[in-house]
mmCIF entry with sequence, helices, sheets and N, C-alpha, C, O atoms, coordinates in Angstrom:
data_MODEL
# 
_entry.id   MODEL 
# 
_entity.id                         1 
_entity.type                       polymer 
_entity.pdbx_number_of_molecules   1 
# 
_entity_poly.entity_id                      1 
_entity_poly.type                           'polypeptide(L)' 
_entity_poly.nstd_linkage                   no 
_entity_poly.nstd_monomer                   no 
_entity_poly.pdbx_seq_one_letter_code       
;(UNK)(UNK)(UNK)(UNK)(UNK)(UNK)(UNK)(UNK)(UNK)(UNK)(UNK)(UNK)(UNK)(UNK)(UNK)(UNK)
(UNK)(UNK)(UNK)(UNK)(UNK)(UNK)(UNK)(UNK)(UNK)(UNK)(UNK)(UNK)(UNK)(UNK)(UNK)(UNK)
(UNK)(UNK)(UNK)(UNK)(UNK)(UNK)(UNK)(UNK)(UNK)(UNK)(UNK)(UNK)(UNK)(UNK)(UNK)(UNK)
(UNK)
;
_entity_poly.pdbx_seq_one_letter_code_can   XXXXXXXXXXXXXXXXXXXXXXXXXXXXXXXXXXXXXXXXXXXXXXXXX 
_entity_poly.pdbx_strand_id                 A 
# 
loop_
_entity_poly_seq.entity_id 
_entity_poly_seq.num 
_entity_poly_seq.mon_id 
_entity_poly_seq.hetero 
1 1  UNK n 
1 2  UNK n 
1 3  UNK n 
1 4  UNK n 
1 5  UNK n 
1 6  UNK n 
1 7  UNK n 
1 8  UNK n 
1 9  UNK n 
1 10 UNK n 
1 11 UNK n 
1 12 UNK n 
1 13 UNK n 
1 14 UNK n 
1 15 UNK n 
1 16 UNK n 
1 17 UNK n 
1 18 UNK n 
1 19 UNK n 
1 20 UNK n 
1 21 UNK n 
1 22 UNK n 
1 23 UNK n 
1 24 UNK n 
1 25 UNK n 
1 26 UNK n 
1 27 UNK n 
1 28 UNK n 
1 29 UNK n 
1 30 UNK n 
1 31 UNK n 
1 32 UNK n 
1 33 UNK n 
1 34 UNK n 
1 35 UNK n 
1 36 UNK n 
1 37 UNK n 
1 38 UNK n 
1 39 UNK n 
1 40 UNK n 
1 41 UNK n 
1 42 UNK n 
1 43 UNK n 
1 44 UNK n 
1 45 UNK n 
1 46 UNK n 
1 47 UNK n 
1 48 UNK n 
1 49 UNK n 
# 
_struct_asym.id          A 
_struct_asym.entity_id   1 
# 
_struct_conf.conf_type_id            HELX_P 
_struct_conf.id                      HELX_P1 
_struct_conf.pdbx_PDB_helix_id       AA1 
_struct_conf.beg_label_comp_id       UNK 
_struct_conf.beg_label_asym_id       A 
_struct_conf.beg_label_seq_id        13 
_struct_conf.pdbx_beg_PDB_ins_code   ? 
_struct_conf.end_label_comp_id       UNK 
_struct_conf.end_label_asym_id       A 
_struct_conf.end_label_seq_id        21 
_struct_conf.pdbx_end_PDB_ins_code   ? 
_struct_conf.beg_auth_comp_id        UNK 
_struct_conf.beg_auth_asym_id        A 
_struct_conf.beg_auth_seq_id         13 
_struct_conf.end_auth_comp_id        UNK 
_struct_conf.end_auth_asym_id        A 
_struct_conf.end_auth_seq_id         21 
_struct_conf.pdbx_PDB_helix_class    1 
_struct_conf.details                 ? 
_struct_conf.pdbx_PDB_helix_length   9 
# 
_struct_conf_type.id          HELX_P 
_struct_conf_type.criteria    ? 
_struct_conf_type.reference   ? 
# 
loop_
_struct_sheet.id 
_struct_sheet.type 
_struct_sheet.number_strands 
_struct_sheet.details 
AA1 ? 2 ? 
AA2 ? 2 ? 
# 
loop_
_struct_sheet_order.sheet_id 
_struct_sheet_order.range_id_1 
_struct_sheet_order.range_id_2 
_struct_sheet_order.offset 
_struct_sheet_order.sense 
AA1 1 2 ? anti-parallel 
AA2 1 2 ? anti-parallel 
# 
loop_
_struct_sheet_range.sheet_id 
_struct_sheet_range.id 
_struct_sheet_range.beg_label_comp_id 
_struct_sheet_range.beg_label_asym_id 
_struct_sheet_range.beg_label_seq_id 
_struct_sheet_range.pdbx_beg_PDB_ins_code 
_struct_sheet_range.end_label_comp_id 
_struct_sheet_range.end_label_asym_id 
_struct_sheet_range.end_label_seq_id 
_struct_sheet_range.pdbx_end_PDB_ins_code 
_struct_sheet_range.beg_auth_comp_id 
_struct_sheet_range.beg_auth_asym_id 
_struct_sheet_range.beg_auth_seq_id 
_struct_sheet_range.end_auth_comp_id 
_struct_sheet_range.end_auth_asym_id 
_struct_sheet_range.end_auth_seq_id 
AA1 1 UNK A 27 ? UNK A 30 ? UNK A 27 UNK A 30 
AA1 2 UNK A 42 ? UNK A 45 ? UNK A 42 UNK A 45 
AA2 1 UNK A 33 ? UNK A 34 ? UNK A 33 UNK A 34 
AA2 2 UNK A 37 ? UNK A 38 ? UNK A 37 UNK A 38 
# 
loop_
_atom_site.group_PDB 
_atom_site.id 
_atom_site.type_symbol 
_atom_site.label_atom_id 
_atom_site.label_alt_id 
_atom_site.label_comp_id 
_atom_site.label_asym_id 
_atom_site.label_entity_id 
_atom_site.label_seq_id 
_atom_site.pdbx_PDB_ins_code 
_atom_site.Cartn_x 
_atom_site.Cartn_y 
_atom_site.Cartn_z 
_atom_site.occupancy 
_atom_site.B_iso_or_equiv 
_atom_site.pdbx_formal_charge 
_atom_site.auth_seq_id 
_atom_site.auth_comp_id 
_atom_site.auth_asym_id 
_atom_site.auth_atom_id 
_atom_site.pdbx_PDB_model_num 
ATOM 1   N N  . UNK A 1 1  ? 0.849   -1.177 0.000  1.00 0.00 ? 1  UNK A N  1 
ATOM 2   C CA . UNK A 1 1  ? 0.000   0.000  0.000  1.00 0.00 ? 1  UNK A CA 1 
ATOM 3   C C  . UNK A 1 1  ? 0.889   1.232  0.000  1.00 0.00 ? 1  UNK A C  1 
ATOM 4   O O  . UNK A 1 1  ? 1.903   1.005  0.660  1.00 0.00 ? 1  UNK A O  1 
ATOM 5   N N  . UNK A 1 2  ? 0.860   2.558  -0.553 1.00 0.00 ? 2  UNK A N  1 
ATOM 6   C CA . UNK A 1 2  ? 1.350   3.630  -0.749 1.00 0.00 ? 2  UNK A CA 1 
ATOM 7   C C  . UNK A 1 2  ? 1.286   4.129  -0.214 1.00 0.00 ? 2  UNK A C  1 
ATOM 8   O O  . UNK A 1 2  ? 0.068   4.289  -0.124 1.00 0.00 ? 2  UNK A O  1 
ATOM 9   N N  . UNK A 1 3  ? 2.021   5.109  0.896  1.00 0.00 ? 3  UNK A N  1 
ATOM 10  C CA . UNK A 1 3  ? 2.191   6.185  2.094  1.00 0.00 ? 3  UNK A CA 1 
ATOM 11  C C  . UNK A 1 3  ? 1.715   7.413  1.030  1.00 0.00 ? 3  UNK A C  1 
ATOM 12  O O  . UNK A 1 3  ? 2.768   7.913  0.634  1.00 0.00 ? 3  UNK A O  1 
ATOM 13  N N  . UNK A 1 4  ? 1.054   7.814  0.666  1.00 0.00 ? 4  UNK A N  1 
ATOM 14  C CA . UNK A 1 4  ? 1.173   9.249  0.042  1.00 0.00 ? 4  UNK A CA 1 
ATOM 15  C C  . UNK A 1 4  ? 0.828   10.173 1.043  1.00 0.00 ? 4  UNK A C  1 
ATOM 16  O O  . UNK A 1 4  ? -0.281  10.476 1.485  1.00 0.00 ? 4  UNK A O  1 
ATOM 17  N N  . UNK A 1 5  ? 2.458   10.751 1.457  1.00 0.00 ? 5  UNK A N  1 
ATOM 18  C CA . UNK A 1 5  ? 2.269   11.542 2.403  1.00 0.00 ? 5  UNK A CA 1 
ATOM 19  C C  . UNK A 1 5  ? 2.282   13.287 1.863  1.00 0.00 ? 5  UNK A C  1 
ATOM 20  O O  . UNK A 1 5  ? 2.053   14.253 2.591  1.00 0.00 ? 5  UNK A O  1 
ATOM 21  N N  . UNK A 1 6  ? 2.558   13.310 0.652  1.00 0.00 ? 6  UNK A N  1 
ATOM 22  C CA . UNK A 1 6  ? 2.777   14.511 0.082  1.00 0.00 ? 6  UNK A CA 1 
ATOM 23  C C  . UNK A 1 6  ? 1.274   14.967 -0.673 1.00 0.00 ? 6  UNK A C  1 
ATOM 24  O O  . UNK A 1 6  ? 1.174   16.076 -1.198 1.00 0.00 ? 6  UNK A O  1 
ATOM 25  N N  . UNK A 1 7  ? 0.249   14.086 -0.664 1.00 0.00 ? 7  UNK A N  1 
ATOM 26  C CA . UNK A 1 7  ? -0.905  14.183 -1.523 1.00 0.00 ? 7  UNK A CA 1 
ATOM 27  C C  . UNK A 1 7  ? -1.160  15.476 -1.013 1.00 0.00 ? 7  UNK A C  1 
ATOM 28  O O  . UNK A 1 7  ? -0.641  15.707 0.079  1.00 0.00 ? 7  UNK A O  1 
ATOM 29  N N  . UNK A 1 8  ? -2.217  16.903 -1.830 1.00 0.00 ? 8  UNK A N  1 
ATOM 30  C CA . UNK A 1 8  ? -2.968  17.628 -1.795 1.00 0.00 ? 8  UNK A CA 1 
ATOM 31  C C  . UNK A 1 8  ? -3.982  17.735 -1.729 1.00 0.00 ? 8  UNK A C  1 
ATOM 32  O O  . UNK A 1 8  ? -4.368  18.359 -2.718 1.00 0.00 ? 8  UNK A O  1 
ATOM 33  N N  . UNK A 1 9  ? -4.742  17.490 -1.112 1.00 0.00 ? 9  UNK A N  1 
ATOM 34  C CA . UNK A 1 9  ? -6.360  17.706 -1.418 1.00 0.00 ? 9  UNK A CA 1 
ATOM 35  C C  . UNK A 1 9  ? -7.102  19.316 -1.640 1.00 0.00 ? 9  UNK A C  1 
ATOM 36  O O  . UNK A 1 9  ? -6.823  20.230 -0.865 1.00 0.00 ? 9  UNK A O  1 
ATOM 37  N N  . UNK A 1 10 ? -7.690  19.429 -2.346 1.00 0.00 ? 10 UNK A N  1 
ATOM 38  C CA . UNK A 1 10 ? -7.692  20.453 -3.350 1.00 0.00 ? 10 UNK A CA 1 
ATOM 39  C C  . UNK A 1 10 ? -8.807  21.597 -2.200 1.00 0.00 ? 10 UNK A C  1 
ATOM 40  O O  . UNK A 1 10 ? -9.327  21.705 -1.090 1.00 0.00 ? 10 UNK A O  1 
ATOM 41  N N  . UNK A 1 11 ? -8.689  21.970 -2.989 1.00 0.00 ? 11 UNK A N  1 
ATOM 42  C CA . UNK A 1 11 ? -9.591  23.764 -1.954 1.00 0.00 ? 11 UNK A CA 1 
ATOM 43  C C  . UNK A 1 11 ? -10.687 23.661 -1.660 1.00 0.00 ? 11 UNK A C  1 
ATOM 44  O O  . UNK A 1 11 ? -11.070 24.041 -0.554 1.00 0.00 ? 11 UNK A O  1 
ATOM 45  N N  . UNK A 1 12 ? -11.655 23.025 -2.718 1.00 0.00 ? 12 UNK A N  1 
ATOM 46  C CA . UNK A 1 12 ? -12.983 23.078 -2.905 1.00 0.00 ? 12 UNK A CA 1 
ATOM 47  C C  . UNK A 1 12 ? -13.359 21.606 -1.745 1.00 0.00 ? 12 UNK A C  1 
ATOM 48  O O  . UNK A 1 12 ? -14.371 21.539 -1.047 1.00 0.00 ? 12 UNK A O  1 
ATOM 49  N N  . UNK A 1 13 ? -12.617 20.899 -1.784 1.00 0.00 ? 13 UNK A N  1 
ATOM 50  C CA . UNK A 1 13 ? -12.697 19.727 -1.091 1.00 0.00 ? 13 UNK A CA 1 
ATOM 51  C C  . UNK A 1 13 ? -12.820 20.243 0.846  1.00 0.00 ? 13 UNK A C  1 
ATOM 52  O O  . UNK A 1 13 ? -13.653 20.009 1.721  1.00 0.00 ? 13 UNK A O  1 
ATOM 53  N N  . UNK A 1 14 ? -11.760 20.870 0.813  1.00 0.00 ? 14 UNK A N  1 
ATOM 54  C CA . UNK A 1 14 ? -11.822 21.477 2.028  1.00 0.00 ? 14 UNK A CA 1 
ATOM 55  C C  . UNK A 1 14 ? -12.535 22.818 2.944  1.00 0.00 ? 14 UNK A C  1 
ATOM 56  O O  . UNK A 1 14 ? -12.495 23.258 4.093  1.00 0.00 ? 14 UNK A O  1 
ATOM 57  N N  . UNK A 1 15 ? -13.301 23.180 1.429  1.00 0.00 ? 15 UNK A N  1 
ATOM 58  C CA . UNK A 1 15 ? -13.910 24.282 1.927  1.00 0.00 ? 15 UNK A CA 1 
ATOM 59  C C  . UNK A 1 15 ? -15.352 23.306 2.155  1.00 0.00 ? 15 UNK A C  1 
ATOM 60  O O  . UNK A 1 15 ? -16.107 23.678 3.053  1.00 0.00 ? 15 UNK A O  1 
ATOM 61  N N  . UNK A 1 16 ? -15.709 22.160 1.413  1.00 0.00 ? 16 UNK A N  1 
ATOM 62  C CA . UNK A 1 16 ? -16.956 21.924 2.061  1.00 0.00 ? 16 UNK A CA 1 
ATOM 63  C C  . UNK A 1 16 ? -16.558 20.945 3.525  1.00 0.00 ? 16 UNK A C  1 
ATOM 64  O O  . UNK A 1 16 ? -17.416 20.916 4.407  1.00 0.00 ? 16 UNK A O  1 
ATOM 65  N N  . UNK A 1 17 ? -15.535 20.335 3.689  1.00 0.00 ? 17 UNK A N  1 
ATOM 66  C CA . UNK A 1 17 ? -15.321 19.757 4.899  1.00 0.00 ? 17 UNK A CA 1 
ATOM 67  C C  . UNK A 1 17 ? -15.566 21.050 5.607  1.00 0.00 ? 17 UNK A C  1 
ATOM 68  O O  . UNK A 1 17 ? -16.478 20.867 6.413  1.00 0.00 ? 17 UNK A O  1 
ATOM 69  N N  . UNK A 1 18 ? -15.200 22.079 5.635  1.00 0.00 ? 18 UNK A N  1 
ATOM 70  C CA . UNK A 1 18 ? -15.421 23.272 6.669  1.00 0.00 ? 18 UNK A CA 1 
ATOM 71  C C  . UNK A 1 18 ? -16.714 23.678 6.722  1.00 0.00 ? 18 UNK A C  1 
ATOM 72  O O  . UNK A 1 18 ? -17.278 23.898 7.794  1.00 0.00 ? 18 UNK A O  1 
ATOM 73  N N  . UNK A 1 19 ? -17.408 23.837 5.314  1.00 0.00 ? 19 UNK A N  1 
ATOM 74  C CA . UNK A 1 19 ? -19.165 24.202 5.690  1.00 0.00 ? 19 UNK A CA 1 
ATOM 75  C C  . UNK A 1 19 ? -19.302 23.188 6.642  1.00 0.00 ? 19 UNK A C  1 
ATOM 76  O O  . UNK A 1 19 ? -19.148 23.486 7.826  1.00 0.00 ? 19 UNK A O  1 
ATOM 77  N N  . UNK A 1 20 ? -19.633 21.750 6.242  1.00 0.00 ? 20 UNK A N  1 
ATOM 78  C CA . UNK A 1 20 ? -19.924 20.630 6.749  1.00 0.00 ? 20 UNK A CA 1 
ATOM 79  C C  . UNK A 1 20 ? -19.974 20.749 8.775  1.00 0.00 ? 20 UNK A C  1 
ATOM 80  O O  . UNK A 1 20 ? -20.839 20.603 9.640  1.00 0.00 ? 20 UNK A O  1 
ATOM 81  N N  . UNK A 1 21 ? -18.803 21.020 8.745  1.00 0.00 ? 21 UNK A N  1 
ATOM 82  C CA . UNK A 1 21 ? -18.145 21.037 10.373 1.00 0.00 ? 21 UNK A CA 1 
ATOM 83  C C  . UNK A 1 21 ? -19.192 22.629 10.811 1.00 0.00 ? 21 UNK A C  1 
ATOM 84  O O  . UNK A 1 21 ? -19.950 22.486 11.771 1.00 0.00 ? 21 UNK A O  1 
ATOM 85  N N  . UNK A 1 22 ? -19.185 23.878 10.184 1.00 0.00 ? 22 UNK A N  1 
ATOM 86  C CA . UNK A 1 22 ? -19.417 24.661 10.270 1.00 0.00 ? 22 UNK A CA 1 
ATOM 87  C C  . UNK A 1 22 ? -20.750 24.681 11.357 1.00 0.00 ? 22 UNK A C  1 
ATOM 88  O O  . UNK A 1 22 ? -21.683 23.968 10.990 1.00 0.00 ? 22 UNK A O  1 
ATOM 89  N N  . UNK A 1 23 ? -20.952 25.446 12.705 1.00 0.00 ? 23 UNK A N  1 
ATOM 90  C CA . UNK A 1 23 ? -22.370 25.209 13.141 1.00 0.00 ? 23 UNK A CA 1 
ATOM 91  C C  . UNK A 1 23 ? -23.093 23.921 13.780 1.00 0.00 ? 23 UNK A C  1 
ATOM 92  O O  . UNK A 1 23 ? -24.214 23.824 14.281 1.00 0.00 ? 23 UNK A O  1 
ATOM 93  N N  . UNK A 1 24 ? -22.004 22.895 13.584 1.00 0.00 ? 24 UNK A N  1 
ATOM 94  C CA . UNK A 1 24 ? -22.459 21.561 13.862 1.00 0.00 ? 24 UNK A CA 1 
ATOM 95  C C  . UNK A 1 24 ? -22.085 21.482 15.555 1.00 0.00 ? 24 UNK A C  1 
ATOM 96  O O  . UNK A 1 24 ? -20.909 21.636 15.884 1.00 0.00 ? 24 UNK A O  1 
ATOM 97  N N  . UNK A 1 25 ? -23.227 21.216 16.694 1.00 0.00 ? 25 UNK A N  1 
ATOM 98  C CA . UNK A 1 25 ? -23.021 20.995 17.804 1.00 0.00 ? 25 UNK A CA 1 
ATOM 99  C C  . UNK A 1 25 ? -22.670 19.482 18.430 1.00 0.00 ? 25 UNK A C  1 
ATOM 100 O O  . UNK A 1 25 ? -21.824 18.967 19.160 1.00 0.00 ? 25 UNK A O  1 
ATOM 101 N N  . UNK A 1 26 ? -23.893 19.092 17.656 1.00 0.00 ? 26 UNK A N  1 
ATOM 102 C CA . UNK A 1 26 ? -23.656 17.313 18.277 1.00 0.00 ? 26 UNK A CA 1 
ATOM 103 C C  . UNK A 1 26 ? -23.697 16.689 16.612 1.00 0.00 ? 26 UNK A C  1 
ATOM 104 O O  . UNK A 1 26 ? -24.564 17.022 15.804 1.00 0.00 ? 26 UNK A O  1 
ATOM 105 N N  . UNK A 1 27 ? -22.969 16.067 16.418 1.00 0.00 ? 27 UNK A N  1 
ATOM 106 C CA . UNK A 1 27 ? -23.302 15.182 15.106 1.00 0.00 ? 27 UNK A CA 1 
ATOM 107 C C  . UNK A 1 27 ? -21.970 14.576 14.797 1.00 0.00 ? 27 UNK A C  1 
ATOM 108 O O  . UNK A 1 27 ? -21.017 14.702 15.566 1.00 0.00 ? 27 UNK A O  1 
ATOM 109 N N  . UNK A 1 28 ? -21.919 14.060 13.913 1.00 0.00 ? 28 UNK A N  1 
ATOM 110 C CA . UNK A 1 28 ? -20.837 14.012 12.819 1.00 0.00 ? 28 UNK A CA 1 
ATOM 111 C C  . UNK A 1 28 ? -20.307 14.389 11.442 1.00 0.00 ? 28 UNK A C  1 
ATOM 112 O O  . UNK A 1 28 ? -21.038 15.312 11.083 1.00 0.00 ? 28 UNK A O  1 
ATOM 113 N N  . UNK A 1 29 ? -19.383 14.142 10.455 1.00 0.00 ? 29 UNK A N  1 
ATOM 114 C CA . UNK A 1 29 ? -18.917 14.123 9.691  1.00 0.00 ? 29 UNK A CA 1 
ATOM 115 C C  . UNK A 1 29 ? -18.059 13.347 9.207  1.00 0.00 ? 29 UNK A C  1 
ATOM 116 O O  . UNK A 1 29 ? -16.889 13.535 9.540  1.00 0.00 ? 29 UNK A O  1 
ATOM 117 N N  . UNK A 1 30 ? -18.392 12.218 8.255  1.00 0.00 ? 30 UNK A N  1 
ATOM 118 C CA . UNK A 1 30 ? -17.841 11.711 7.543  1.00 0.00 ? 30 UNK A CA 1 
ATOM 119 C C  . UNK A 1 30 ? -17.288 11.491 6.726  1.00 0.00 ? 30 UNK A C  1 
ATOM 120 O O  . UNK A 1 30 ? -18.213 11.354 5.925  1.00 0.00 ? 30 UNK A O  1 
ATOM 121 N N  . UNK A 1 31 ? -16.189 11.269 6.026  1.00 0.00 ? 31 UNK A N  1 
ATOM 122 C CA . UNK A 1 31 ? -15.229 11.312 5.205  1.00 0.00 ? 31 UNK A CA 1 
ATOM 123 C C  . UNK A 1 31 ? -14.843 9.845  4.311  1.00 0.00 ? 31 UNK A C  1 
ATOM 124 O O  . UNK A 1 31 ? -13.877 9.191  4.706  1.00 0.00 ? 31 UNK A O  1 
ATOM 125 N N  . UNK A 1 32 ? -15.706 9.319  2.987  1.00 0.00 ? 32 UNK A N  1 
ATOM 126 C CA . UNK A 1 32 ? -15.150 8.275  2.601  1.00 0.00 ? 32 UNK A CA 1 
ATOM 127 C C  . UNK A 1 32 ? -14.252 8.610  1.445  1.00 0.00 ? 32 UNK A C  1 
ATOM 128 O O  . UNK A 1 32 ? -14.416 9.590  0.717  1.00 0.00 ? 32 UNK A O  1 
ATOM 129 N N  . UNK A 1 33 ? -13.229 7.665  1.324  1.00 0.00 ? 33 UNK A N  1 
ATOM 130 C CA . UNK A 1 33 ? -11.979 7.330  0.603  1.00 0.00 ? 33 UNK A CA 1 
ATOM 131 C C  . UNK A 1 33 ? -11.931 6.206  -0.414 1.00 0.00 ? 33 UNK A C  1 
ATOM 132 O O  . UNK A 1 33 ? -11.928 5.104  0.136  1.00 0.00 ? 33 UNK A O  1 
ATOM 133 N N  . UNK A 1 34 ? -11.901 6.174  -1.457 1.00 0.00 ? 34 UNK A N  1 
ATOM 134 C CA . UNK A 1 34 ? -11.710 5.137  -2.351 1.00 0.00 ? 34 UNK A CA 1 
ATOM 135 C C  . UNK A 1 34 ? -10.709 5.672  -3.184 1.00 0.00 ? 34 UNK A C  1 
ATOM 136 O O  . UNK A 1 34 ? -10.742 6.830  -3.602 1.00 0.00 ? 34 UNK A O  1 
ATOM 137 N N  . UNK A 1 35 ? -9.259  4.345  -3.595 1.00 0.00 ? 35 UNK A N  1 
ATOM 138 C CA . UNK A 1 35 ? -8.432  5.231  -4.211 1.00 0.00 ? 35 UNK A CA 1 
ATOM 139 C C  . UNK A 1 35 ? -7.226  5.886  -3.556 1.00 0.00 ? 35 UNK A C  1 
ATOM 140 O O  . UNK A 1 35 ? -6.108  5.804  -4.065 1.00 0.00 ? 35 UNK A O  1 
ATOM 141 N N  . UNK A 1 36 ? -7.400  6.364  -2.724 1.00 0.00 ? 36 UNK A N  1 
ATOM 142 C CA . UNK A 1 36 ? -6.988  7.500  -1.721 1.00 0.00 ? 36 UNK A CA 1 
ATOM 143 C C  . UNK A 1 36 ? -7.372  8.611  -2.444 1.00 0.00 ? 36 UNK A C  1 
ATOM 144 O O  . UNK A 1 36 ? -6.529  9.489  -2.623 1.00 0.00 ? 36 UNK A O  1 
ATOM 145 N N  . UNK A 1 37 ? -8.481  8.741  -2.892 1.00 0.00 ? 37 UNK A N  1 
ATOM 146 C CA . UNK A 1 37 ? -9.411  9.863  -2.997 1.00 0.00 ? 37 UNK A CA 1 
ATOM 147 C C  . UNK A 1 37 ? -10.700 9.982  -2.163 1.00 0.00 ? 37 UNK A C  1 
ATOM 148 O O  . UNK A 1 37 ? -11.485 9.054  -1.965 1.00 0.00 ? 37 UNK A O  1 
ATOM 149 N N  . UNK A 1 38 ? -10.840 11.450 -1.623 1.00 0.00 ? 38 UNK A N  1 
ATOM 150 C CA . UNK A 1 38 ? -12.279 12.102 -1.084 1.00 0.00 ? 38 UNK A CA 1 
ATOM 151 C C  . UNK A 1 38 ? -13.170 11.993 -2.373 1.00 0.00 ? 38 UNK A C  1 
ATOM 152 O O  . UNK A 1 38 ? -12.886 12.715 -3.328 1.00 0.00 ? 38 UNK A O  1 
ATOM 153 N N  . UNK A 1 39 ? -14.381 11.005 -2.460 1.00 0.00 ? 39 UNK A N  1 
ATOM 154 C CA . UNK A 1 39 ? -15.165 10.794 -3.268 1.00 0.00 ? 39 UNK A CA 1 
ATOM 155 C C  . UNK A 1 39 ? -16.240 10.900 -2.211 1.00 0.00 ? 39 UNK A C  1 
ATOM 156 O O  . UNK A 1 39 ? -17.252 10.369 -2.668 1.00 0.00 ? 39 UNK A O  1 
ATOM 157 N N  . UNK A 1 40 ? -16.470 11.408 -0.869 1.00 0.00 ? 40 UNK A N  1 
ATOM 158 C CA . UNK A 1 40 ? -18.295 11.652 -0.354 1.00 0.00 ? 40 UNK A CA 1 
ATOM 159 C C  . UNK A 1 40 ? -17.446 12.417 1.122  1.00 0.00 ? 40 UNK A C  1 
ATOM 160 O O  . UNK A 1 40 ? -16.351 12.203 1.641  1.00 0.00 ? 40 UNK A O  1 
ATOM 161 N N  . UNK A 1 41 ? -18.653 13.439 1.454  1.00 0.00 ? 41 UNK A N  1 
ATOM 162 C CA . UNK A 1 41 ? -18.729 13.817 2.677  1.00 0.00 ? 41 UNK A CA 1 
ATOM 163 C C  . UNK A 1 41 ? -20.387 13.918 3.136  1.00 0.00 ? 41 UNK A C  1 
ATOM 164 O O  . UNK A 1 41 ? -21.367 14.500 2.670  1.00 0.00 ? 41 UNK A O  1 
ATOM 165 N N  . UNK A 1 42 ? -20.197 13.228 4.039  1.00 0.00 ? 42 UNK A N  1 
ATOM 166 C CA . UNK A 1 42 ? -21.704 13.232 4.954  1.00 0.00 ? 42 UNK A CA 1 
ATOM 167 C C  . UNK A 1 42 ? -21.689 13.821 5.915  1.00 0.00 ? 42 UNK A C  1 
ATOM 168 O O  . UNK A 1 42 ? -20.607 13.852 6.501  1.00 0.00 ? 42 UNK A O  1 
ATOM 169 N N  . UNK A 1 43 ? -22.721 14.470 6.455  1.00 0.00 ? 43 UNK A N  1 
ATOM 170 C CA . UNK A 1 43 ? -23.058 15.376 7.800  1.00 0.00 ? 43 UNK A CA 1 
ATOM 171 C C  . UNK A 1 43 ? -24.132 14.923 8.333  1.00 0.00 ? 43 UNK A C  1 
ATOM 172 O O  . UNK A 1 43 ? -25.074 14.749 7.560  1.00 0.00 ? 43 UNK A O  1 
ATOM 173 N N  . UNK A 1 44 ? -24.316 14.625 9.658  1.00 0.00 ? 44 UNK A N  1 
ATOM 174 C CA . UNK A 1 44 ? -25.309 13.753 10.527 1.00 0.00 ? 44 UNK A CA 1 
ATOM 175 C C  . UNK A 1 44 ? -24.970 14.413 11.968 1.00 0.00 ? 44 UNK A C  1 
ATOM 176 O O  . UNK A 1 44 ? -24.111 14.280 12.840 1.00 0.00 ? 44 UNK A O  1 
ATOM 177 N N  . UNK A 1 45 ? -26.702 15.593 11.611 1.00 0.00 ? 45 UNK A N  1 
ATOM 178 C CA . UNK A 1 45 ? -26.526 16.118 12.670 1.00 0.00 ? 45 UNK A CA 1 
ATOM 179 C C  . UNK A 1 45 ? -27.644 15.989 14.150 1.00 0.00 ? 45 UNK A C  1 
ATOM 180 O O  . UNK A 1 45 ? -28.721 15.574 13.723 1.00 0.00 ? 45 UNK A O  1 
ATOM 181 N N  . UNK A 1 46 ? -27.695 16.132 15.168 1.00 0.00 ? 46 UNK A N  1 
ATOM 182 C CA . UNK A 1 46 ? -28.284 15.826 16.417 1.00 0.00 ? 46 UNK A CA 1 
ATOM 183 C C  . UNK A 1 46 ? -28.822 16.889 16.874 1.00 0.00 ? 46 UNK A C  1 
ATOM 184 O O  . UNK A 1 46 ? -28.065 17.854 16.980 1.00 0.00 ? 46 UNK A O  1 
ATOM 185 N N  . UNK A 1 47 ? -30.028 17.039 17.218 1.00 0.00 ? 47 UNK A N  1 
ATOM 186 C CA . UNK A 1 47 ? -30.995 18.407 17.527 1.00 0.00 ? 47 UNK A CA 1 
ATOM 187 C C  . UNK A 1 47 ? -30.910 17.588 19.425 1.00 0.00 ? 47 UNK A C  1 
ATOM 188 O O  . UNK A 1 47 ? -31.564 16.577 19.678 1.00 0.00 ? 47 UNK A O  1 
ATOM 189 N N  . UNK A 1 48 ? -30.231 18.111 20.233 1.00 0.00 ? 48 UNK A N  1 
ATOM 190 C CA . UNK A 1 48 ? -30.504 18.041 21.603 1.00 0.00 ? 48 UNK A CA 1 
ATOM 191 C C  . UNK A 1 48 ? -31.111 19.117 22.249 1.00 0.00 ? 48 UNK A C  1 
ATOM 192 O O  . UNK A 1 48 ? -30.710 20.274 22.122 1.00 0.00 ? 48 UNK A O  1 
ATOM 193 N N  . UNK A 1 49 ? -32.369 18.679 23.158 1.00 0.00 ? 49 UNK A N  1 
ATOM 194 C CA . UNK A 1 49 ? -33.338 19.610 23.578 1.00 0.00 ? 49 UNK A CA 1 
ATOM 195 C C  . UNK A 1 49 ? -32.879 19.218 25.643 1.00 0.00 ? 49 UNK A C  1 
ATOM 196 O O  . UNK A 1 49 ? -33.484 19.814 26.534 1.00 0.00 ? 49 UNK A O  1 
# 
């Protein structure tokens, strides 16, 4: 398997990981990889009353 420790992941990639995270109190964010490419980000968020 390949260490690619020098990879870039590009701007647009990281600006929605940041909406994503953005505002989020209880939830998550997920990040899948195929490749060693970001091909999905999910947000799963928790309304606590």
């Amino acid at each position: 398997m390949d260490n690619k420790k020098d990879t870039i992941i590009p701007s647009h990639i990281l600006r929605d990981i940041s909406k994503a995270l953005a505002g989020l109190s209880y939830g998550e964010v997920s990040i899948t990889v195929h490749d060693g490419r970001i091909v999905q980000i999910e947000r799963k968020e928790k309304k606590r009353y």
